[in-house]
C-alpha positions, -999 to 999 in steps of 0.1 A, spaced: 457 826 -721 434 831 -695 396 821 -697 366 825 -673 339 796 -671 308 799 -654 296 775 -627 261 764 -630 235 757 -605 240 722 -599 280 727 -595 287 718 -632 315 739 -656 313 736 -694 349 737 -708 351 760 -739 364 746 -772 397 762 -765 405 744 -734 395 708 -753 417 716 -779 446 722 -761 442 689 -739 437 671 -774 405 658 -762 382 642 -785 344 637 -775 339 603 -751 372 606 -736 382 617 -698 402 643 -685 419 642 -649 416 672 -623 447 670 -596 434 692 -567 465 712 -558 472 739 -528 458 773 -523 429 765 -541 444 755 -574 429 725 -598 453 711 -627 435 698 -661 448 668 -678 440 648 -706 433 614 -691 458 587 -708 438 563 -728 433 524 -713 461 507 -732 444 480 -756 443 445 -743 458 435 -777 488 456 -771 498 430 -743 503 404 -772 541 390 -768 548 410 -735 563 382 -719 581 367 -754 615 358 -744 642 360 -774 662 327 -776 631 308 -759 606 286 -774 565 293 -766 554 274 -738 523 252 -741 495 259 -714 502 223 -710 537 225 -703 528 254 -676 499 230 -656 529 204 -655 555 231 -642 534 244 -618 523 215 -605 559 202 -602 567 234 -581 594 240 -605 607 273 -618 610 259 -655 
């Protein structure tokens, strides 16, 4: 499928329906343009910033008890690799 979008005076395109559906864009969200050779441009959906609650138990250790904050002040402060 080929389309043709029409620059405006101040440099802007206006991506049709079409192309935001295929990206699986939804309004809000970015897309990235990778500027390729010979005058090419590649659209992308942009991947979505990954939730900061999604790094909850990224560092949980099977077999090992939670460490207190405590317990890491006193480790640190040691110089120890506990």
């Amino acid at each position: 499928m080929s389309l043709q979008l029409t620059v405006t005076t101040k440099g802007q395109v206006t991506l049709r329906q079409a192309v935001l559906a295929h990206l699986a864009t939804k309004p809000g969200q970015k897309v990235e343009v990778a500027l390729l050779p010979n005058g090419r441009v590649e659209l992308r959906a942009a991947e979505a910033a990954p939730a900061i609650a999604r790094l909850r138990g990224a560092l949980h250790r099977p077999g090992r008890r939670p460490v207190s904050l405590a317990e890491m002040q006193d480790a640190i402060e040691r110089g120890t690799g506990e």
